[in-house]
ROLOSE-776172 format. One record per atom (N, C-alpha, C): residue number from 1; residue in three letters; atom name; x, y, z. Coordinates in nm, 3 decimals, always signed. Layout:
BEGIN
SITE    n  res  atom       px       py       pz
SITE  NUM  Ala    CA        X        Y        Z
...
//
This chain:
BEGIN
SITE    n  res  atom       px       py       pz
SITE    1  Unk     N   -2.907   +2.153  +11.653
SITE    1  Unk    CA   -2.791   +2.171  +11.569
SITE    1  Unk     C   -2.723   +2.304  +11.600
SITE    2  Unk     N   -2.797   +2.377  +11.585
SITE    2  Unk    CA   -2.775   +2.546  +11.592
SITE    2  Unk     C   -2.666   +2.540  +11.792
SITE    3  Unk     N   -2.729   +2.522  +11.867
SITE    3  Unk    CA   -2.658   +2.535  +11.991
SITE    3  Unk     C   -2.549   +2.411  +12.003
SITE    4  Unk     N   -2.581   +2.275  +11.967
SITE    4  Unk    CA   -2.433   +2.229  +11.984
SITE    4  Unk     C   -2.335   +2.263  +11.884
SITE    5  Unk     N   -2.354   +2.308  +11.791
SITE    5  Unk    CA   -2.222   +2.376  +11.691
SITE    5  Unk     C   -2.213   +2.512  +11.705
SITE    6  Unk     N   -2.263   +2.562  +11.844
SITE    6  Unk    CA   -2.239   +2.668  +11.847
SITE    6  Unk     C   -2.247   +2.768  +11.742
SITE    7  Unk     N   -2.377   +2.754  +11.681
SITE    7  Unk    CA   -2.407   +2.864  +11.543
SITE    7  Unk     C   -2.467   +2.960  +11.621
SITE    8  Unk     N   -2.424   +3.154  +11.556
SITE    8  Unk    CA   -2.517   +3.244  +11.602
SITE    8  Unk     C   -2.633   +3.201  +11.559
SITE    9  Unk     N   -2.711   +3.290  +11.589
SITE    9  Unk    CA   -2.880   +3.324  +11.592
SITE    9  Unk     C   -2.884   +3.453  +11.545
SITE   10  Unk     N   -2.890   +3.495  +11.424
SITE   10  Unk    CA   -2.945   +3.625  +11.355
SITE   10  Unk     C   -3.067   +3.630  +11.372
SITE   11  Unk     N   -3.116   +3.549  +11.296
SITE   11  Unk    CA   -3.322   +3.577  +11.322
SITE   11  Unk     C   -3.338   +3.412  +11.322
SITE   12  Unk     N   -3.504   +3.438  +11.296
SITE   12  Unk    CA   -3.556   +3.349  +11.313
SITE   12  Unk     C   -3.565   +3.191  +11.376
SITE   13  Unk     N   -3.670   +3.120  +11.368
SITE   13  Unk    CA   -3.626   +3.007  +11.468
SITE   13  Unk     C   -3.557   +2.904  +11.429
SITE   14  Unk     N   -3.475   +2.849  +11.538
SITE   14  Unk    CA   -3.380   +2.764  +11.515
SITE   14  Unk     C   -3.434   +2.654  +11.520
SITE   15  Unk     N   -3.519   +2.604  +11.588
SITE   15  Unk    CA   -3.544   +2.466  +11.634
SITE   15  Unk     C   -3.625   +2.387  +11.511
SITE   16  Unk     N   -3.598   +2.421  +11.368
SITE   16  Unk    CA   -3.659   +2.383  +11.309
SITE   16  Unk     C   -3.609   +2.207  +11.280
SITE   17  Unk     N   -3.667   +2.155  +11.214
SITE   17  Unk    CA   -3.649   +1.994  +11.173
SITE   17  Unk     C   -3.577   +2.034  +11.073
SITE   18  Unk     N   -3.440   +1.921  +11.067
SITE   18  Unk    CA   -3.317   +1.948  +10.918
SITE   18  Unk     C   -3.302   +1.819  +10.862
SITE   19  Unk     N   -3.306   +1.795  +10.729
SITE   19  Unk    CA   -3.326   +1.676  +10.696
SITE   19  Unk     C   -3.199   +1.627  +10.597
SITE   20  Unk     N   -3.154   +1.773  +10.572
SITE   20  Unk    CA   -3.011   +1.746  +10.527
SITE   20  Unk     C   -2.922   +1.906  +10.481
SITE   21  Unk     N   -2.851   +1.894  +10.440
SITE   21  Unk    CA   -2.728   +2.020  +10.418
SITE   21  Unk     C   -2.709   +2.010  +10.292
SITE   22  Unk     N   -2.740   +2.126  +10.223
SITE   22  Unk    CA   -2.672   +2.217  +10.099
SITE   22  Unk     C   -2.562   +2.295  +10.074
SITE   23  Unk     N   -2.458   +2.279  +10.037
SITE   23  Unk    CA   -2.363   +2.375  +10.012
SITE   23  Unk     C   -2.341   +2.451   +9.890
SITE   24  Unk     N   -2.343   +2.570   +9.851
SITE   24  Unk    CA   -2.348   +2.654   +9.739
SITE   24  Unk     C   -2.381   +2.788   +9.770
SITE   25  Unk     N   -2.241   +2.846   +9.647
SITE   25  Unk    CA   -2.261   +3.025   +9.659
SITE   25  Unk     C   -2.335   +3.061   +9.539
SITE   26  Unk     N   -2.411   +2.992   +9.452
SITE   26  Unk    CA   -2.492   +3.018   +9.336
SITE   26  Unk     C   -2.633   +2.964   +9.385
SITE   27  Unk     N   -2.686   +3.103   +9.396
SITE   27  Unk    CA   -2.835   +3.111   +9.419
SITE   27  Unk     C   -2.918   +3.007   +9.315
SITE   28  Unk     N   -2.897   +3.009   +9.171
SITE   28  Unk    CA   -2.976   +2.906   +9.083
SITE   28  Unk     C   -2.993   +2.764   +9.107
SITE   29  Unk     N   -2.839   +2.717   +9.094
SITE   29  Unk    CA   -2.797   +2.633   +9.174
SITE   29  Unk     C   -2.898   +2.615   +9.325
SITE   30  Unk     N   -2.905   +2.659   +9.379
SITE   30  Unk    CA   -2.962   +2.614   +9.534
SITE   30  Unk     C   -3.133   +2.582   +9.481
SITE   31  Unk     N   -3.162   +2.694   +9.377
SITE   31  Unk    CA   -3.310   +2.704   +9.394
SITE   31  Unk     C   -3.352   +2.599   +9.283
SITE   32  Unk     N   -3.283   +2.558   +9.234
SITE   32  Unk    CA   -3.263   +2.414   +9.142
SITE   32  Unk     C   -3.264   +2.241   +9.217
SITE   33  Unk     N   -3.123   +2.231   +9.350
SITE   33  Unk    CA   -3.113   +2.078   +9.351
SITE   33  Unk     C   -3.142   +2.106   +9.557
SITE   34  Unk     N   -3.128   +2.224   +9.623
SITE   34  Unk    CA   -3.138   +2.232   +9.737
SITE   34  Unk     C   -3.290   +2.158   +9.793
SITE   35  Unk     N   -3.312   +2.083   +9.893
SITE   35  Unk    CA   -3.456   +2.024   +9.915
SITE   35  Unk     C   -3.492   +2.045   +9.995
SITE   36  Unk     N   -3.588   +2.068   +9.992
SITE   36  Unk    CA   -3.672   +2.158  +10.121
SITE   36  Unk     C   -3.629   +2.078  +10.257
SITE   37  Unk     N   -3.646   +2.162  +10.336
SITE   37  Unk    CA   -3.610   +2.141  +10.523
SITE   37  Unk     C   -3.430   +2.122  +10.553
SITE   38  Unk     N   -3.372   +2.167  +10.407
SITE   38  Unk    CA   -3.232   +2.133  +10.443
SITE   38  Unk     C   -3.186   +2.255  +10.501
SITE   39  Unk     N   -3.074   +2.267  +10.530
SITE   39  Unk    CA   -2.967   +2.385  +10.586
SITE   39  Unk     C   -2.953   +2.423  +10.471
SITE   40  Unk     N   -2.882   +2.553  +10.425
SITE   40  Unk    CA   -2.792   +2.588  +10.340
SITE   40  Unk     C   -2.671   +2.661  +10.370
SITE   41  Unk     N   -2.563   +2.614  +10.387
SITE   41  Unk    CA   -2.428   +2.679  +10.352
SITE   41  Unk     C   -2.406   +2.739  +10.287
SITE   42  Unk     N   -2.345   +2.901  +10.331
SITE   42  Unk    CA   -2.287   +2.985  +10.202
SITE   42  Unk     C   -2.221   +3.107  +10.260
SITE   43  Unk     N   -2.187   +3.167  +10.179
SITE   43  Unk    CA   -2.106   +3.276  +10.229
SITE   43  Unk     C   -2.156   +3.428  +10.163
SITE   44  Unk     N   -2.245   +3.384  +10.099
SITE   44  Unk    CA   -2.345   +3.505  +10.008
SITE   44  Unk     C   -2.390   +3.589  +10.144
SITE   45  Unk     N   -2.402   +3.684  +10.067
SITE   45  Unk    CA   -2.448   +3.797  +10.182
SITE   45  Unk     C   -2.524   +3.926  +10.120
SITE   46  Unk     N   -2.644   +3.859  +10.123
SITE   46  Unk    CA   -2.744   +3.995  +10.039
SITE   46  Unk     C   -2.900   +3.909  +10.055
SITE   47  Unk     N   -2.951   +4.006  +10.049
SITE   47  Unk    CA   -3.113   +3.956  +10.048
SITE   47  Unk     C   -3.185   +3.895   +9.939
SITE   48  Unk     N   -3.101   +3.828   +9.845
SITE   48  Unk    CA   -3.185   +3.721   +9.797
SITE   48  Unk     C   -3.148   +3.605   +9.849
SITE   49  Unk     N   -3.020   +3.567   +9.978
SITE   49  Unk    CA   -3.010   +3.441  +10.024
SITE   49  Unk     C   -3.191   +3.437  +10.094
SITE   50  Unk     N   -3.219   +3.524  +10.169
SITE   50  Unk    CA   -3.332   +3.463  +10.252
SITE   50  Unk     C   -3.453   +3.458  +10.125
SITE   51  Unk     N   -3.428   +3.488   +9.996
SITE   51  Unk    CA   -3.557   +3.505   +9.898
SITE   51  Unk     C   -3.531   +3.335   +9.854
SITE   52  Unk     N   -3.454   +3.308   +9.882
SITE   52  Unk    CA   -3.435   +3.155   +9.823
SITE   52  Unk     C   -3.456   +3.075   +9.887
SITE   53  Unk     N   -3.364   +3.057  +10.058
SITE   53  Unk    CA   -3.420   +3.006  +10.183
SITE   53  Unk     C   -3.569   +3.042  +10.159
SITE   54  Unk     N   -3.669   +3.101  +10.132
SITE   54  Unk    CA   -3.779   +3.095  +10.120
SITE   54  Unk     C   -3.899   +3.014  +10.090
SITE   55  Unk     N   -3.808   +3.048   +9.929
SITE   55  Unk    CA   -3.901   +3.018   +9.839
SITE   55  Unk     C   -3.881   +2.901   +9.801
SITE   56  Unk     N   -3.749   +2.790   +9.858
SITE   56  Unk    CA   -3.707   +2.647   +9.834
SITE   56  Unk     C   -3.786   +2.589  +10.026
SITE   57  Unk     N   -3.842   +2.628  +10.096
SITE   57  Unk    CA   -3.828   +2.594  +10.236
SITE   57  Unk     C   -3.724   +2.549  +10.329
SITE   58  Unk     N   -3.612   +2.611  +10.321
SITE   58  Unk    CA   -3.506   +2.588  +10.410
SITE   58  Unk     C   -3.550   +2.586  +10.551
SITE   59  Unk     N   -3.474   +2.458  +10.618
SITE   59  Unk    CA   -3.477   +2.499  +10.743
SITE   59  Unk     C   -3.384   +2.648  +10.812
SITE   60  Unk     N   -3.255   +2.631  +10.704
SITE   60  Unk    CA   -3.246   +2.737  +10.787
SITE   60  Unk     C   -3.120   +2.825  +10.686
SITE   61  Unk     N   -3.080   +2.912  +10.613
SITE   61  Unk    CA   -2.915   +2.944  +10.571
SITE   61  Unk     C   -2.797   +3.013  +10.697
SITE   62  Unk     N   -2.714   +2.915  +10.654
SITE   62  Unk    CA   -2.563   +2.966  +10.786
SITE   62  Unk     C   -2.474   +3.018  +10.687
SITE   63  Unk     N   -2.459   +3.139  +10.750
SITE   63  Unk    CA   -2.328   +3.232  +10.691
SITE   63  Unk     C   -2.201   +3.191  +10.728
SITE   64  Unk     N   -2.140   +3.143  +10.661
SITE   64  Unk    CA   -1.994   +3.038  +10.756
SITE   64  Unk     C   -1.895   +3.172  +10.694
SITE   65  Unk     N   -1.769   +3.126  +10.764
SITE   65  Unk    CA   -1.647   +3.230  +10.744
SITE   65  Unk     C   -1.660   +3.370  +10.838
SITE   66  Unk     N   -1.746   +3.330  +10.918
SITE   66  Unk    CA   -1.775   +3.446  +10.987
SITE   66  Unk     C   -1.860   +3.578  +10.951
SITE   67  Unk     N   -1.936   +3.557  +10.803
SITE   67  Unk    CA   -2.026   +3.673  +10.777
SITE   67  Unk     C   -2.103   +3.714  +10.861
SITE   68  Unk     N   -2.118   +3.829  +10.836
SITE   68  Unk    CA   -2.259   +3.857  +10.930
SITE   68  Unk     C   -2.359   +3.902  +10.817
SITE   69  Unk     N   -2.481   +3.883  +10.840
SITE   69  Unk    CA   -2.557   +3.953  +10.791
SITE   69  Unk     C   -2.552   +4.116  +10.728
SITE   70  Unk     N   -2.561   +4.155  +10.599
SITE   70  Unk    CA   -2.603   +4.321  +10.605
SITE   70  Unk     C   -2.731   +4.350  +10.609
SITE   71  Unk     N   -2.791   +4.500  +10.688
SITE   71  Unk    CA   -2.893   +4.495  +10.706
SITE   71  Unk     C   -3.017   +4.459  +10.616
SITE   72  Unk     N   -2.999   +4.476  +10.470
SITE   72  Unk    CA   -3.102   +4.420  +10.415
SITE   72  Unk     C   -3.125   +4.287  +10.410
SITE   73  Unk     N   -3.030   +4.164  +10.440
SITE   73  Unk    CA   -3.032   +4.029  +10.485
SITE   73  Unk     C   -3.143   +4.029  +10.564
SITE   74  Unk     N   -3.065   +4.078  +10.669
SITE   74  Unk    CA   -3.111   +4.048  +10.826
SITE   74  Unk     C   -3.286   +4.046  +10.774
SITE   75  Unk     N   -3.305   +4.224  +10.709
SITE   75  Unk    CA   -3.490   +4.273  +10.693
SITE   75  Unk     C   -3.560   +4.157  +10.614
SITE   76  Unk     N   -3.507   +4.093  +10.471
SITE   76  Unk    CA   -3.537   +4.031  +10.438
SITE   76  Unk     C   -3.578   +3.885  +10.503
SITE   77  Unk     N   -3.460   +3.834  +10.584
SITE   77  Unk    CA   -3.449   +3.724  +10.667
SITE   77  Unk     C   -3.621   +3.730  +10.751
SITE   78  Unk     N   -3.604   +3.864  +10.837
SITE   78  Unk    CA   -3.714   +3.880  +10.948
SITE   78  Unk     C   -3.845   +3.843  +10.831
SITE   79  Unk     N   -3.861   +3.931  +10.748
SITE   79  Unk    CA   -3.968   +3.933  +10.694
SITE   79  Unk     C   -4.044   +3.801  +10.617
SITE   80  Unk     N   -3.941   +3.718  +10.606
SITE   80  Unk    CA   -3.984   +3.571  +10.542
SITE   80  Unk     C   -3.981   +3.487  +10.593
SITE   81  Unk     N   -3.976   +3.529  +10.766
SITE   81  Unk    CA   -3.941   +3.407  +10.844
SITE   81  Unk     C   -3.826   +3.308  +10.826
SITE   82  Unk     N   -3.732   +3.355  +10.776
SITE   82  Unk    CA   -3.649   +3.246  +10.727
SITE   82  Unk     C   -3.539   +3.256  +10.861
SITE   83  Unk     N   -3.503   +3.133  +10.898
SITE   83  Unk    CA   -3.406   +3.131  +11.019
SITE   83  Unk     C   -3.241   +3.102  +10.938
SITE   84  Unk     N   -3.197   +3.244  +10.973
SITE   84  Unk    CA   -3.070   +3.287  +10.964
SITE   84  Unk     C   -2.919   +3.294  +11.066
SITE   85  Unk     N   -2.850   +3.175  +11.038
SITE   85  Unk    CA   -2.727   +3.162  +11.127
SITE   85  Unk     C   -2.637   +3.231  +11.090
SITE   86  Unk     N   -2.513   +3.197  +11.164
SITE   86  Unk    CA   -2.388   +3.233  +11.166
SITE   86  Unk     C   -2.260   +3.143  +11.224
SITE   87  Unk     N   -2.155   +3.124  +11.139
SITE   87  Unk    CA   -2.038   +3.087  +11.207
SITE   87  Unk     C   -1.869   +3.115  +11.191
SITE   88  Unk     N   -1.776   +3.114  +11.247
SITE   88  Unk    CA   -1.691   +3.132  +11.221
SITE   88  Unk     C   -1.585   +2.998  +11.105
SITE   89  Unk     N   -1.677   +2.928  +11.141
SITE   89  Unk    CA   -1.615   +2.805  +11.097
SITE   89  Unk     C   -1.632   +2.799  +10.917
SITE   90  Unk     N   -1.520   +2.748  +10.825
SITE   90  Unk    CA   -1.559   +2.726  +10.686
SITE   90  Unk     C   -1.676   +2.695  +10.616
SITE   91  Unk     N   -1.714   +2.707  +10.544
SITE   91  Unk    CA   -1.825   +2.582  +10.461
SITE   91  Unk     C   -1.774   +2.433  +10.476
SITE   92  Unk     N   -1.648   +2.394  +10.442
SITE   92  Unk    CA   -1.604   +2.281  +10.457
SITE   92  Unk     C   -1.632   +2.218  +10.577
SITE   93  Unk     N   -1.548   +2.292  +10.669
SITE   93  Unk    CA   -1.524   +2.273  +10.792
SITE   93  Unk     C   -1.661   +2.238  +10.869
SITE   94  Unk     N   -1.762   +2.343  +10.858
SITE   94  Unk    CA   -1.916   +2.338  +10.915
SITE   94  Unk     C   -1.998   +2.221  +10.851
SITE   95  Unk     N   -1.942   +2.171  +10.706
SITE   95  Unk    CA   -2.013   +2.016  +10.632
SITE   95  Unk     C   -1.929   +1.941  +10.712
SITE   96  Unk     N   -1.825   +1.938  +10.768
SITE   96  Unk    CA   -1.770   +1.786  +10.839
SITE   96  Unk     C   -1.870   +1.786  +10.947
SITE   97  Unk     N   -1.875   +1.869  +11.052
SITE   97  Unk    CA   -1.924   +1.900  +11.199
SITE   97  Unk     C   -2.079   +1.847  +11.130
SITE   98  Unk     N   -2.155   +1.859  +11.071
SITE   98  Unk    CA   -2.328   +1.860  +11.008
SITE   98  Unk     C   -2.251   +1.698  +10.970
SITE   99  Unk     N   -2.190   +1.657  +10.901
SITE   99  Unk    CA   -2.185   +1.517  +10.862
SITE   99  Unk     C   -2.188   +1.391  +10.993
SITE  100  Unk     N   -2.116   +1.476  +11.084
SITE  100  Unk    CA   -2.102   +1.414  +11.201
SITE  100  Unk     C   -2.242   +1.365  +11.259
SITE  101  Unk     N   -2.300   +1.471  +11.255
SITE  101  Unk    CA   -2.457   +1.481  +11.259
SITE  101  Unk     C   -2.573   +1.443  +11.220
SITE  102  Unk     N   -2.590   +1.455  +11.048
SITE  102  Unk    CA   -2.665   +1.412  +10.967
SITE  102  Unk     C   -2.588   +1.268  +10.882
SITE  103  Unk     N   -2.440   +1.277  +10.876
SITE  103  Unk    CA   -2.420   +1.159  +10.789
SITE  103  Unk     C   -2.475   +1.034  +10.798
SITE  104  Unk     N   -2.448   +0.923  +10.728
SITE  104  Unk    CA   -2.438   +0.767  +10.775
SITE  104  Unk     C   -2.368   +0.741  +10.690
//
């Protein structure tokens, strides 16, 4: 997923198994209906995205809109193993391209 949609690679590994896509900028929300091995979409940018990617088993959270990580992301990210993307592309925009992918 990560190399044909051309997502960065902040940390961790990409090649994980994705079983489906989450979209949401409310952490409760995610750690509530998000299901384990999915992606998560968002545009949050602070170190409780990777405390949630965590602690829900994400395959992986993508920073769409072009975020980057700030360094306490990134430390957090490394430290929980959690595999952290990047793209320029919307949330919207990055759920069509993943639908293409995962839909039916």
């Amino acid at each position: 997923m990560a190399e044909r949609l051309e997502l960065k690679i902040f940390c961790g590994d990409a090649d994980r198994e994705v079983c489906g896509v989450y979209c949401c900028d409310l952490l409760s929300r995610v750690l509530v209906s998000a299901e384990e091995g999915s992606v998560w979409l968002t545009v949050m940018n602070n170190a409780n995205v990777a405390a949630v990617a965590y602690a829900k088993g994400l395959s992986a959270a993508v920073l769409t809109e072009g975020f980057i990580p700030d360094g306490e992301l990134l430390n957090a990210a490394r430290t929980h193993g959690v595999c952290l993307l990047g793209t320029s592309l919307s949330t919207y925009g990055l759920s069509c391209e993943l639908y293409g992918i995962f839909g039916s």
